[in-house]
C-alpha positions as CSV (number, residue, x, y, z in Angstrom):
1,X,0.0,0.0,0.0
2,X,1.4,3.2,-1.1
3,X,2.0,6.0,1.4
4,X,-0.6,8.4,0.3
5,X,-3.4,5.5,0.1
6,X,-2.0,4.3,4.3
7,X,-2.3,8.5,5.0
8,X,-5.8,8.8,3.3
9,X,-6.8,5.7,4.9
10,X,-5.7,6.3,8.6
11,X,-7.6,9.8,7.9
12,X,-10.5,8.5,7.0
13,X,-11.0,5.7,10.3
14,X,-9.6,8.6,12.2
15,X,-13.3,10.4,11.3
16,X,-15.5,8.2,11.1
17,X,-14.5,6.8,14.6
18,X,-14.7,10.6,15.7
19,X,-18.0,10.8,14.0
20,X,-19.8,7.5,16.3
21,X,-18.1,9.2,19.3
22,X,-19.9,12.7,18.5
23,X,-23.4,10.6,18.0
24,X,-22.7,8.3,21.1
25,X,-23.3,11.5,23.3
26,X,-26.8,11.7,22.0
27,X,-29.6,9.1,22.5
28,X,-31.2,7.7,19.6
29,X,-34.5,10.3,18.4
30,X,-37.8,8.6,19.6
31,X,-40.3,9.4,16.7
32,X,-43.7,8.4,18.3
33,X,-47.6,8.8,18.1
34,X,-49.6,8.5,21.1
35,X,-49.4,6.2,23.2
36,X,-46.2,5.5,23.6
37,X,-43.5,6.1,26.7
38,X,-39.7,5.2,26.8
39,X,-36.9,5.5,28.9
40,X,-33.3,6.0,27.3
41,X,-29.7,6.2,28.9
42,X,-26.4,7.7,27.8
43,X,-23.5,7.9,29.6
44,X,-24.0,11.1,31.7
45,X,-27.6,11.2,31.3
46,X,-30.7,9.6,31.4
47,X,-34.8,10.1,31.1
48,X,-38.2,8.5,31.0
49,X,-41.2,9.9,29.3
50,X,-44.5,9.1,27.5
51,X,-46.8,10.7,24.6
52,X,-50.6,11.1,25.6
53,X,-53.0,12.1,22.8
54,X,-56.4,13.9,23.4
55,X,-57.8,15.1,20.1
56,X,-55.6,16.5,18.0
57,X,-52.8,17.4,20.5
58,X,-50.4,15.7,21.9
59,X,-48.6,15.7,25.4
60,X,-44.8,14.8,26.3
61,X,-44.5,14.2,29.8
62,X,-41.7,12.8,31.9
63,X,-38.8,13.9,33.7
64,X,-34.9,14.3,32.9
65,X,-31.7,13.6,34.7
66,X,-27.4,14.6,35.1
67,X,-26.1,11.4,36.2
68,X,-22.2,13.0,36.2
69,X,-20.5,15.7,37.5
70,X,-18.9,16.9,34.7
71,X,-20.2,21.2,33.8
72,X,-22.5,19.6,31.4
73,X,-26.5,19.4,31.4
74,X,-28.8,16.7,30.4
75,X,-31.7,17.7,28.0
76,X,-34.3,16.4,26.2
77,X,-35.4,17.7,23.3
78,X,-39.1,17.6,21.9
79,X,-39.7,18.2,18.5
80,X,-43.6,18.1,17.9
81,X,-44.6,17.1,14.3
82,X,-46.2,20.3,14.0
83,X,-43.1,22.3,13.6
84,X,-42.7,23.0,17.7
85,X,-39.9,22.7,19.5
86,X,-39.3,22.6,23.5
87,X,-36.5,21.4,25.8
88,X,-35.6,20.9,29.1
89,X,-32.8,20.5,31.2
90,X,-31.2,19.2,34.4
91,X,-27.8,20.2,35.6
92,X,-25.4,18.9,38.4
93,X,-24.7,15.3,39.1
94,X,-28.4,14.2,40.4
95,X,-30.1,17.0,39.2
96,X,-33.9,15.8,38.2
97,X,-36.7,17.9,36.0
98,X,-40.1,17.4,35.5
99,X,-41.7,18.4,32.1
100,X,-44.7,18.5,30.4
101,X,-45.5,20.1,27.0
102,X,-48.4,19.7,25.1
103,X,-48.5,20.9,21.4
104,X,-51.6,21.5,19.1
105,X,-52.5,19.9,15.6
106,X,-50.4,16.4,16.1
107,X,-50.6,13.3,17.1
108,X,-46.9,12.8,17.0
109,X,-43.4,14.1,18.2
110,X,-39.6,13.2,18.2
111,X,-38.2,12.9,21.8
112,X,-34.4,12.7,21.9
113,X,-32.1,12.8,25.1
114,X,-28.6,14.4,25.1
115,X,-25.9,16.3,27.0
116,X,-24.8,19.7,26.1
């Protein structure tokens, strides 16, 4: 193997290693309709929430936690299918949030958890 082709190759593992570390910090998106609930980990976070439907709005209820004490803040992240977005966040090492956001005009939303 030529020089160049070992250089280009090394680069490229070199990112795409760096590019599953950047997505391990985030928890995989929960796209959901009502009813549904889930409860994801990551290391340094972690969360539980459910989706309620009444007519045509949907609720996202559930609580988030910082399980390390490292400066940064768990959040999850709602994305409601009707264009709406809401987070919340809990900081320190133990640090626990309630939330509970209902949206209008869906039946659906993207829950993801993450540290930021």
């Amino acid at each position: 193997m030529s020089a160049v082709r070992k250089t280009l190759t090394s680069a490229l593992s070199a990112a795409v290693l760096a590019g599953g570390l950047a997505v391990a910090a985030v928890g995989p998106a929960n796209a959901a309709t009502c009813p549904s609930s889930s409860a994801p980990v990551i290391d340094g976070a972690r969360a539980a929430w459910s989706l309620r439907c009444s007519g045509d709005k949907v609720t996202v209820s559930g609580w988030v936690e910082d399980t390390r004490a490292d400066a940064k803040c768990a959040v999850v992240r709602v994305n409601a299918g009707n264009g709406d977005y809401r987070t919340k966040s809990a900081c320190g090492s133990g640090g626990r949030e309630q939330f509970s956001f209902t949206f209008g005009g869906t039946r659906s939303a993207q829950v993801r958890l993450a540290i930021a």
